[in-house]
N, C-alpha and C positions, 0 to 999 in steps of 0.2 A: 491371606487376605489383608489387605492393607486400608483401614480408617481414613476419610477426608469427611470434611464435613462443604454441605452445600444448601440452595435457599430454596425453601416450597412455598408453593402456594396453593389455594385450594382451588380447582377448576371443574366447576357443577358438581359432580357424585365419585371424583376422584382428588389426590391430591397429586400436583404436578411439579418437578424439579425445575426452578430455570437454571436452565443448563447456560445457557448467552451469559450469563453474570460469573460464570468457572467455581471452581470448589478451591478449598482454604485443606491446610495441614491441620492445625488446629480451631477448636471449636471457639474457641475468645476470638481468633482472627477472624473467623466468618461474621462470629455475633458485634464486633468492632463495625466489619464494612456497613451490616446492617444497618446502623448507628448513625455511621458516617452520611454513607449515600444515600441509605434506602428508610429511612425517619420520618417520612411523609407518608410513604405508604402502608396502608392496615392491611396486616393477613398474610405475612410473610412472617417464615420459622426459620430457623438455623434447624439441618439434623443430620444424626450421623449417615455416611454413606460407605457403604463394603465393597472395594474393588479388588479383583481378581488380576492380583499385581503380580501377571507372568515374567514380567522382565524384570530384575531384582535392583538395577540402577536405572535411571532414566534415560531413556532412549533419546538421542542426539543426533539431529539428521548433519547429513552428510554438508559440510559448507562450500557449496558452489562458485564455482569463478565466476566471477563476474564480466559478463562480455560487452567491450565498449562498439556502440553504433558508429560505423561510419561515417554516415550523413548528420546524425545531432549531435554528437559526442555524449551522449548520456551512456551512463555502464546500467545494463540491462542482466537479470537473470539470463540464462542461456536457454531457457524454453520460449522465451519472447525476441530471442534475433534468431533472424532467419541467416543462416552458412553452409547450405549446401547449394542452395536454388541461383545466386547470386554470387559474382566477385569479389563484393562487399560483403561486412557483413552488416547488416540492414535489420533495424528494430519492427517488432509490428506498427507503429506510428508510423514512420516513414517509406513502410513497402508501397503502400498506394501511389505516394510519389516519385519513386524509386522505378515502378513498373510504367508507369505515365511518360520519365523522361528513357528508358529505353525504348518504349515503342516510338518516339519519336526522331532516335538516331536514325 
């Protein structure tokens, strides 16, 4: 099990983690962010949290090529150009006009 610590709050007859704000290594760095960012607001805690830390180093995704649009020249992730449908390879942004001036050939 692996310690991080993270911010609660209390919500009606339970108390809730805000998860959207992330969890800290150490508990001075949670109770610092508090400090910093969150000093206006009453009724938030720093506390410890127990994770079930199966992967023994931090998982690392995979770093993706980046695929440049033919029509904008922006390099797009490769889930957002389209390269099988088309010659080109064509962004989600610019399929709609990409398909506009084919059907106009």
């Amino acid at each position: 099990m692996k310690k991080v610590y993270g911010l609660m709050v209390q919500a009606g007859d339970a108390n809730e983690m805000l998860w959207d704000r992330g969890v800290w290594e150490t508990e001075e760095a949670a109770k610092e962010y508090l400090q910093s960012e969150m000093r206006n607001i009453n009724g938030i805690w720093v506390t410890e949290l127990k994770v079930n830390d199966s992967i023994p180093e931090a998982a690392e995704p995979e770093a993706e090529e980046m695929i440049l649009c033919d029509l904008c020249g922006i390099k797009y992730n490769p889930a957002d150009v389209n390269v099988t449908d088309f010659e080109d390879a064509v962004c989600i942004n610019c399929e709609p006009e990409y398909l506009t001036q084919e059907n106009m050939l």
